[in-house]
C-alpha positions in Angstrom: 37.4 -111.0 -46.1 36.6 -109.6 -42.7 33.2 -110.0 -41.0 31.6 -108.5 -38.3 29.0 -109.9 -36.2 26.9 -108.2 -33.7 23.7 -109.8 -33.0 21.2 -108.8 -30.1 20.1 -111.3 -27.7 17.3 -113.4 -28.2 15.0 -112.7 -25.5 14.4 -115.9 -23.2 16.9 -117.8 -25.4 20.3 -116.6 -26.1 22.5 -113.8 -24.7 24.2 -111.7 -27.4 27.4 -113.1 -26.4 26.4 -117.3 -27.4 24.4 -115.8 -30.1 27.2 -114.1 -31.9 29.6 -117.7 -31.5 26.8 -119.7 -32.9 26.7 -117.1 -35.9 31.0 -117.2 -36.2 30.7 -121.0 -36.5 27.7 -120.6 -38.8 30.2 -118.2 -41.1 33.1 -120.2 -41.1 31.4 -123.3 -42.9 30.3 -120.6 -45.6 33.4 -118.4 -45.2 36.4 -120.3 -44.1 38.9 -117.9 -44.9 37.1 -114.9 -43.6 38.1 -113.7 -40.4 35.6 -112.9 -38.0 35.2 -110.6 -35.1 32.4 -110.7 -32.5 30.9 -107.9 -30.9 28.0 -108.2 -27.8 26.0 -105.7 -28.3 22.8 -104.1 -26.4 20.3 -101.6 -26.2 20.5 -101.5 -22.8 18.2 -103.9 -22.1 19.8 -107.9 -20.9 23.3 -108.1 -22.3 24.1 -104.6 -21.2 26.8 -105.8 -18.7 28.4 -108.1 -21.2 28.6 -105.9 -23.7 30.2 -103.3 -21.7 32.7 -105.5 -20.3 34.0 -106.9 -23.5 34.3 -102.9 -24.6 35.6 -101.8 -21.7 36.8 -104.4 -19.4 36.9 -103.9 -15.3 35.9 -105.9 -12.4 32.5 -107.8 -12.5 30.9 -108.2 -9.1 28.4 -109.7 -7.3 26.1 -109.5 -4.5 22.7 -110.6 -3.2 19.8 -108.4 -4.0 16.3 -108.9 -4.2 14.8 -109.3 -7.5 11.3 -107.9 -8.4 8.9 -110.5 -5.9 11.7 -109.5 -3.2 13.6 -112.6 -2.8 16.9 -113.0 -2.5 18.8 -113.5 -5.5 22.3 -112.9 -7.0 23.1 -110.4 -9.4 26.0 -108.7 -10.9 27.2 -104.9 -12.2 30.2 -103.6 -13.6 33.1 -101.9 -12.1 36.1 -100.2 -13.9 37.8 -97.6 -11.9 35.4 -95.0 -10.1 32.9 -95.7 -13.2 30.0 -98.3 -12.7 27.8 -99.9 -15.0 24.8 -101.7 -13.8 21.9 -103.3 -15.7 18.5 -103.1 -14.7 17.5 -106.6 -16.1 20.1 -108.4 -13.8 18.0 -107.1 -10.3 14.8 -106.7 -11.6 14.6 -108.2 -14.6 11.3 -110.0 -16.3 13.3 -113.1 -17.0 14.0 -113.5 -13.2 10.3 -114.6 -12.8 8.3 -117.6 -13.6 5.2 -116.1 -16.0 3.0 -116.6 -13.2 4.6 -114.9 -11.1 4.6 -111.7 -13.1 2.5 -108.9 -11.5 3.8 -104.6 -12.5 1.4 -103.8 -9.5 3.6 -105.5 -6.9 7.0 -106.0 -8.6 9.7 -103.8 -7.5 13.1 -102.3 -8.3 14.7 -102.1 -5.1 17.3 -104.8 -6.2 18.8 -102.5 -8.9 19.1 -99.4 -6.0 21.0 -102.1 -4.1 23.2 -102.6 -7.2 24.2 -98.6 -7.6 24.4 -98.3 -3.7 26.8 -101.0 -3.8 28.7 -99.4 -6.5 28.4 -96.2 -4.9 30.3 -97.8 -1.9 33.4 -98.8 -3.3 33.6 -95.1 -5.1 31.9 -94.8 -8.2 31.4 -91.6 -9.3 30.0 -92.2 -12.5 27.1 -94.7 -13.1 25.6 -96.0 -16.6 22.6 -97.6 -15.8 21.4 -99.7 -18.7 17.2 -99.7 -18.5 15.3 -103.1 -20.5 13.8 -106.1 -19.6 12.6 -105.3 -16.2 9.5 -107.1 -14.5 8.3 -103.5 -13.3 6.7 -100.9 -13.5 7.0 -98.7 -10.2 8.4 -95.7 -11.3 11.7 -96.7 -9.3 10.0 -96.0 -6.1 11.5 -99.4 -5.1 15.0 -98.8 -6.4 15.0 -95.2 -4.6 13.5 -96.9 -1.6 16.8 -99.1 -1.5 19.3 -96.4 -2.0 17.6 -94.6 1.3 17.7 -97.9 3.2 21.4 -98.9 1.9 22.7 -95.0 2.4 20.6 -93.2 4.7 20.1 -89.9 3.6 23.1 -88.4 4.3 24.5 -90.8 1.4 21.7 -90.0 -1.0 22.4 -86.5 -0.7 26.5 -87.3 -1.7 25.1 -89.6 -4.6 22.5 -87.2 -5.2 25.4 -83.9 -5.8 28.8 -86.3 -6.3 27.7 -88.7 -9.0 27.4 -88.7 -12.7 24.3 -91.3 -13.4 23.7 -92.0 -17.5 20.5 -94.1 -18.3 21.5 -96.0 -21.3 17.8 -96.9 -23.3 16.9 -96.4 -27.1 13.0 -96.2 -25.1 12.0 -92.9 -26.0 8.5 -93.1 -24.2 7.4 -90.2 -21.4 6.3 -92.1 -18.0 2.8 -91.1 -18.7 -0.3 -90.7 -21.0 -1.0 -92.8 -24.4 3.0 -94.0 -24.4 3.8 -94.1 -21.4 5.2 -97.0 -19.1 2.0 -98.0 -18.2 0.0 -97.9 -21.5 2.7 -99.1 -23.5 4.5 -101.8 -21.6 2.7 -102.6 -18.9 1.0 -105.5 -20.3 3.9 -107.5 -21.6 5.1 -107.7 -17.8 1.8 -109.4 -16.8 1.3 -113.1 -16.1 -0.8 -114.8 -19.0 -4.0 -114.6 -16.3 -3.9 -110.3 -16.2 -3.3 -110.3 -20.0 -6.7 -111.9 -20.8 -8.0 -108.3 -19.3 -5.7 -105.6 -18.8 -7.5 -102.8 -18.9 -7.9 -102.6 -14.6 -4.1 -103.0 -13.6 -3.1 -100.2 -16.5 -5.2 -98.0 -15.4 -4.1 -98.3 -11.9 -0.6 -98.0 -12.8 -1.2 -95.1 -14.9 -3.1 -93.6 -12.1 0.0 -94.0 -9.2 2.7 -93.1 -12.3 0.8 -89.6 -12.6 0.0 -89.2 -9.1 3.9 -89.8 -8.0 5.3 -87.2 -11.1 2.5 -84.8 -10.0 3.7 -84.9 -6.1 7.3 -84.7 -7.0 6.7 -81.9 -9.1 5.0 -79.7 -6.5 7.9 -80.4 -4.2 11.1 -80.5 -6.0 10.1 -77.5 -8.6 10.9 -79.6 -11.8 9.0 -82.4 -13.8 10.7 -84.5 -15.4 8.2 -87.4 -16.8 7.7 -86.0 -20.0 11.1 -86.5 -21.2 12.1 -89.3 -23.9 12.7 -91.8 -21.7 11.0 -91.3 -18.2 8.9 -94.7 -19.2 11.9 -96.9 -19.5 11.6 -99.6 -17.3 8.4 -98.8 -16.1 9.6 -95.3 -14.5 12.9 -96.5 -13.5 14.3 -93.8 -16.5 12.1 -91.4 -14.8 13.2 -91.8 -11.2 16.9 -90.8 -11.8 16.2 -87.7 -14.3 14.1 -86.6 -11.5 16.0 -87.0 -8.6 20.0 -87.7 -9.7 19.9 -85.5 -12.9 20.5 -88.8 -15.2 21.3 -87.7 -18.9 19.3 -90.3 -21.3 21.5 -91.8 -23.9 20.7 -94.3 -26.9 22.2 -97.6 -25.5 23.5 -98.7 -28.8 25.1 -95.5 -29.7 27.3 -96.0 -26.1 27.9 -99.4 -27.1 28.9 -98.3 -30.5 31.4 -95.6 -28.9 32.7 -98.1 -26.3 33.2 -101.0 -28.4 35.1 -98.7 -31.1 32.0 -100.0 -33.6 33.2 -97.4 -36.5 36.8 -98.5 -36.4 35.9 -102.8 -37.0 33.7 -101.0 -39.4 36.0 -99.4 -41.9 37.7 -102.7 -42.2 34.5 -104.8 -42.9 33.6 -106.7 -45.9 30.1 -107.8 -44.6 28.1 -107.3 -41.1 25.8 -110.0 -39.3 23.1 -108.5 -36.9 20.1 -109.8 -35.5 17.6 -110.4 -32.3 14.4 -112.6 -31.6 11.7 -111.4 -33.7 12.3 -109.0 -37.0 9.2 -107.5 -38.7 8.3 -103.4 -39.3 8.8 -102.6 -35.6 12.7 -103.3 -36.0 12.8 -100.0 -38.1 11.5 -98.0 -35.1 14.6 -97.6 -33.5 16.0 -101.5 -32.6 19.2 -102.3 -32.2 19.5 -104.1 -36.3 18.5 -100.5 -37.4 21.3 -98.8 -35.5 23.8 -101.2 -37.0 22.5 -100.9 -40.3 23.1 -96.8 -39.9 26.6 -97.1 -39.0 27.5 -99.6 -41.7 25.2 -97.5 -44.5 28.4 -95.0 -43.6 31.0 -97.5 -44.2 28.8 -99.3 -47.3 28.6 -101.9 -45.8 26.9 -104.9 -46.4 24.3 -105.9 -43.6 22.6 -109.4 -42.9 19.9 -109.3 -40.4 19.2 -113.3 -38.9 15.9 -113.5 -36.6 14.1 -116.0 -34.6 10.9 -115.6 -36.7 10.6 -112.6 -39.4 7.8 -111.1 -41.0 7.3 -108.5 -43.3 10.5 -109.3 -45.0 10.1 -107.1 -48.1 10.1 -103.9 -45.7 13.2 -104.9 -44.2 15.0 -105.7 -47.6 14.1 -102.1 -48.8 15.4 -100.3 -45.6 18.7 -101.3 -46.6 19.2 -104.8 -44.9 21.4 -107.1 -47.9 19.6 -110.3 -46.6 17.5 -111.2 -44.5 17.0 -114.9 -43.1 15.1 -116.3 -40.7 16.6 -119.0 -38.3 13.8 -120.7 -37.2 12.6 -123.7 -39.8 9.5 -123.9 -41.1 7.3 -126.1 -39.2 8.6 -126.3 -35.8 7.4 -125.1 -33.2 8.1 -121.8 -31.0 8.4 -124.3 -27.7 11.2 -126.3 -29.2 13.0 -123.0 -31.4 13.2 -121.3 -28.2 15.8 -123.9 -26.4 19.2 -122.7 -26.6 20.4 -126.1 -28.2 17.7 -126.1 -30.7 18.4 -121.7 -31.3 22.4 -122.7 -31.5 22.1 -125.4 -33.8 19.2 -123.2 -36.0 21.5 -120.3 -36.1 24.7 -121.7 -37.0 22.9 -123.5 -39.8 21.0 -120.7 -41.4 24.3 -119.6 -42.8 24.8 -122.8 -45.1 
């Protein structure tokens, strides 16, 4: 019996990487004979660089940037030959800030232009820049801001005509109007204070996000904030289909392709997926529902493990074989979130 396991990360709690090995241990108290193969896997979102380098391999390295409050911190992207692959959640990443400290009016993405002017340095020509989990929502004024101090303009120009970028995002959102950055994810970057009322920083932010697209259009000829995904990462996807040309691809579906998904596949007997929360919204487009595609080609069985799940009967009749929660009743969301506590949880829902 071969198993495959390829769980998301849980947001705040464990990377997809330390999920997946408290799964395999899970499995083998149930399974001991099977053997079992790990994947990390990501949308694009935080795990992007370790999934890519266990697909690809290359040369992880590291610099000081500043994350989204514009302190100094340290913060990694992947190199393999002239192709880079950096993740937006590593710079300017929502988990890189205290919940008080969360603010999309102020926070910037000028640590993740440091990361592809970096790159862009020591010869990339090809970038993948995996959008998810950022802290902002500036339209990647901050990261473009960055790549002009870091290059000058001479050396946007050369990225600018010399360089492949690829956003990697399964965010299908326009940067403006009802589902746009602002609207739609604005107020999950806020600190608990904003989210008792909203309604006056989204407004504002939808009111720069317009006003930006709008100038850029008149000058440059082209618009490109209507396209599925100009509102990942509050603009960010936006900023390099306008100005670098970036092609917009699904994040799992590059995963899939670089981790050879298709070919572990064919030789699976059963398939383990999973992420923090599963309810209705995990058919519209997560990362479980992409798995569950591929392995519907391969009939393949699919679990799907979550922190907390709801609305379990829709999930059992779009295809998912079980589906089990790994959270016990009765304790609480404080305690399930530790990564001891989430470990131990997970490799015991299997029994």
């Amino acid at each position: 019996m071969k198993i495959l396991v390829a769980i998301d990360s849980l947001k705040g709690c464990l990377s997809s990487e330390a999920a997946n090995h408290a799964a395999r241990e899970g499995l083998r108290r149930r399974f001991p004979e099977a053997e079992i193969v790990c994947i990390p896997v990501s949308d694009g979102g935080e795990g992007f660089l370790e999934a890519m380098e266990a697909a690809v391999g290359g040369e992880l390295i590291e610099i000081m940037v500043r994350n989204p409050r514009m302190h100094l911190v340290r913060a990694r992207y992947l190199l393999r030959e002239r192709t880079a692959y950096v993740e937006m959640a590593q710079a300017s990443g929502l988990c890189l800030l205290k919940p008080e400290e969360r603010n999309p009016l102020t926070a910037s993405s000028y640590g993740t232009g440091q990361l592809i002017a970096d790159a862009a340095r020591r010869g990339a020509n090809e970038i993948y820049v995996g959008l998810g989990g950022s802290a902002t929502n500036d339209c990647g004024r901050g990261m473009l801001q960055a790549l002009s101090d870091e290059l000058g303009e001479d050396g946007v120009a050369r990225l600018r005509h010399e360089t492949v970028f690829s956003i990697a995002t399964d965010v299908d959102n326009p940067l403006c109007g009802p589902q746009g950055a602002a609207r739609v994810f604005a107020p999950q970057k806020m600190s608990p204070h904003d989210m008792a009322s909203p309604t006056e920083m989204v407004d504002e932010l939808e009111r720069r996000a317009c006003a930006f697209a709008a100038a850029n259009a008149r000058q440059y000829g082209h618009d490109c904030s209507r396209l599925p995904g100009a509102g990942a990462a509050g603009g960010a996807g936006y900023a390099l289909m306008q100005f670098f040309g970036a092609k917009r691809l699904s994040g799992a579906e590059l995963m899939f392709e670089k981790a050879c998904f298709d070919t572990h596949l064919q030789e699976a007997d059963l398939v383990v997926t999973g992420e923090g929360r599963a309810d209705r919204q995990t058919l519209m487009g997560k990362l479980p529902v992409a798995v569950l595609r591929h392995a519907r080609d391969f009939q393949v069985p699919v679990w799907l493990v979550a922190g907390l799940v709801t609305d379990c009967q829709e999930l059992e009749e779009a295809g998912f074989a079980r589906v089990l929660q790994i959270t016990p009743a009765g304790m609480s969301l404080d305690e399930a979130v530790c990564p001891d506590v989430a470990t131990r949880n997970l490799m015991n829902v299997f029994c």
